[in-house]
N, C-alpha and C positions, 0 to 999 in steps of 0.2 A: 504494500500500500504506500505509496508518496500522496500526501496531504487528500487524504481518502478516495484514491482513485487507482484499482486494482492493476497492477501491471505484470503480466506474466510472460515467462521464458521458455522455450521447448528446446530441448537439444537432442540431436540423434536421428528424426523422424524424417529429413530431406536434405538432399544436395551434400552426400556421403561421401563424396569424393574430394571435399573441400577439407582445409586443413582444422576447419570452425566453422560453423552454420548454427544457426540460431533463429528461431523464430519469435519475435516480441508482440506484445498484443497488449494492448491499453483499451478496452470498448470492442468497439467493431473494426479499430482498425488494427493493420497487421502486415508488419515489416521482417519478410527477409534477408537476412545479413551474412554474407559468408567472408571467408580469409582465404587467400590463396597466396603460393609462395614458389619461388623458385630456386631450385637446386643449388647452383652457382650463381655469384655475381658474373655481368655481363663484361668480357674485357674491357677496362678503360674507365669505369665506372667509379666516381669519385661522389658520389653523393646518393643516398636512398630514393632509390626510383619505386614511392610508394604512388599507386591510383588508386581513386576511390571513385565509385560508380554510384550516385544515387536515382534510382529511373520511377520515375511516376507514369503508369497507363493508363487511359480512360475505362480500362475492364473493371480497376479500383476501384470505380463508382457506381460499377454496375452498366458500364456504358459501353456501346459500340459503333465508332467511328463510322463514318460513310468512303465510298470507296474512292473519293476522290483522290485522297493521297495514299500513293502506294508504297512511298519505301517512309522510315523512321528521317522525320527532321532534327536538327540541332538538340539538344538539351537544352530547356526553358531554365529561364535565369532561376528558378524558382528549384531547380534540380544542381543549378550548377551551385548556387550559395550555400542547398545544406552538403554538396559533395566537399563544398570549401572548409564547412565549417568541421565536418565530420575529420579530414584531413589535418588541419591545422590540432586540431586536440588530439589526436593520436599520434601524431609525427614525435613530436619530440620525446618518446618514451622506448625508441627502439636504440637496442647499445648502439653507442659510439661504432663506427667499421663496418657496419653492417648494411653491404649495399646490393643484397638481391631483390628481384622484383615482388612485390610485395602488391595483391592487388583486394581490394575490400570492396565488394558490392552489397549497395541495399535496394532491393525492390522491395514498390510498396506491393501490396497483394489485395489490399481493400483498406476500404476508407468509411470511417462516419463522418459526417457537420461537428464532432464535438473534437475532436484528439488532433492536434496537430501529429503527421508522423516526425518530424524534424529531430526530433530530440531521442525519439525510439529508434531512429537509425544511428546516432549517436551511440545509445547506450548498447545495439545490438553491435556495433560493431568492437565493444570493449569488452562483450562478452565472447563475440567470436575471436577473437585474437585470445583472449585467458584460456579460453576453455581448447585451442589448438596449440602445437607444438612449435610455434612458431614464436622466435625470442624478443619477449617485450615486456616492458617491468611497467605492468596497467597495475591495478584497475581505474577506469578513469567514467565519469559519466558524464550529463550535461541536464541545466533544467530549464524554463526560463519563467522567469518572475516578470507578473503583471499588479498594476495597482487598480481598484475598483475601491470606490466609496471607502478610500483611506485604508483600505485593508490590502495586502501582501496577498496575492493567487500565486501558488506555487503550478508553474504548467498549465497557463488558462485556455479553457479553450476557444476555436475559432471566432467564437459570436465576443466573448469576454477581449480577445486582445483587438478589438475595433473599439469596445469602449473602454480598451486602459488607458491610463494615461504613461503608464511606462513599459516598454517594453524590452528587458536585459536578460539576455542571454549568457549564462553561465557553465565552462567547462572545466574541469580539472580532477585531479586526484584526491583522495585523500589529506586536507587538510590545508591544501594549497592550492589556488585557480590556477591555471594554465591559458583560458580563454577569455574575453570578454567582450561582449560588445550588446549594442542595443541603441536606443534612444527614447527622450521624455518630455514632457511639457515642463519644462522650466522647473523642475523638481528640488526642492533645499538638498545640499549634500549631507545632511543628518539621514537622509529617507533611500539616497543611493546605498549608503555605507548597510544601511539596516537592509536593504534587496539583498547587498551583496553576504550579508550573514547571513540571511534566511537560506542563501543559493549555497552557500558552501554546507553548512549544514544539512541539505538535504541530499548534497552530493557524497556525504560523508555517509552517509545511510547506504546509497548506493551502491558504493565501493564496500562497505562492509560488507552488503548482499551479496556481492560479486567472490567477494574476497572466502565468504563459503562455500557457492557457487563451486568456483574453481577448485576448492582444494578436495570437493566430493568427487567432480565430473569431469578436472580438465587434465587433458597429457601432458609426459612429461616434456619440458623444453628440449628441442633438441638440439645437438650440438653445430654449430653453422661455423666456415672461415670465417674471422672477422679481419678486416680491411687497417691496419695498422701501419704508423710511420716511420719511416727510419729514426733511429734514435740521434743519431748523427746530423741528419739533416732538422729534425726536429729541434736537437739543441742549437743548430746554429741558425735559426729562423730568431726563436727567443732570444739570440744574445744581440739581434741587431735590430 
């Protein structure tokens, strides 16, 4: 439960092939999340070539397109910001050296009026990465805080964040944000500072979730090259 609205996790039941697959559900709606990985780093590969895929379909709604357009257009900005935001809070948790391809997809699967998925692709993809063998020092969630008639929504939904007046989006670990962003109507910073404790607190919940989560259901890390610098050249970088 986060701020009395049931959020559950399936692992095991599809997409077996993947190194983490996870299914999340908040309401009616319901996001799949997998982790994939690759053997080797690519020659010449100096930086984590992680991708994150977040794809929303009109099936999600119960809809089906006309046959006008035949092949898949662009990623609507609306797919590309939670794939950004999904990214940026996962990135900096994989060790240092570690530069094989790394690719995270969440499709939505279905959608209600009330559950944004943005945030459940977030937290499925923190579960798919713990719960695979793939090396990453998570758990990490996200939530996001709305204000209505002076009181704090933890994770409001659709109809609620048109009449908030704040709307901050919160990611991180245990104890410490990683992510932030959002925007407000001219808000006192007494009232940011109090979002952002309510936000980390609830992500502190989650990661503790998580953090059982994995130590029931998830494999063991496996061992990977990691990508290291000469000692040599390393020290003589710092001396100059």
């Amino acid at each position: 439960m986060l701020d009395g609205k049931e959020i559950t996790v399936e692992n095991g039941e599809v997409a077996k092939q993947a190194r983490g697959s996870v299914l999340v559900r908040c309401g009616d709606t319901v996001v799949l999340v997998t982790a994939c990985v690759a053997h080797q780093p690519k020659e010449g590969t100096d930086f984590l070539p992680l991708t994150v895929d977040y794809k929303e379909k009109t099936y999600a709604a119960g809809k089906i397109p006309g046959g006008f357009f035949k092949r898949e257009a662009r990623p609507r900005e609306k797919e590309i910001l939670t794939s950004r935001l999904i990214d940026r809070s996962c990135r900096p948790h994989f060790p240092e050296g570690f530069f094989n391809d790394v690719q995270i997809t969440s499709w939505l699967l279905s959608i209600d009026k009330d559950n944004d998925p943005d945030m459940l692709g977030m937290l499925g993809a923190s579960f798919a990465l713990g719960l695979s063998d793939i090396p990453w020092n998570g758990p990490i969630a996200g939530v996001r805080i709305g204000r209505l008639n002076d009181q704090l929504v933890v994770n409001p939904t659709v109809e609620e964040q048109e009449l908030s007046t704040l709307n901050l989006v919160v990611a991180g670990r245990k104890g410490s944000p990683v992510m932030i962003e959002g925007g407000a109507q001219e808000l006192p910073e007494e009232q940011i500072l109090e979002a952002l404790r309510v936000a980390q607190e609830n992500i502190d919940e989650l990661c503790n979730w998580q953090s059982e989560f994995f130590a029931k259901y998830g494999r063991p890390k496996a061992k990977f090259e990691l990508v290291t610098v000469d000692p040599v050249i390393k020290k003589a970088m710092e001396e100059k």
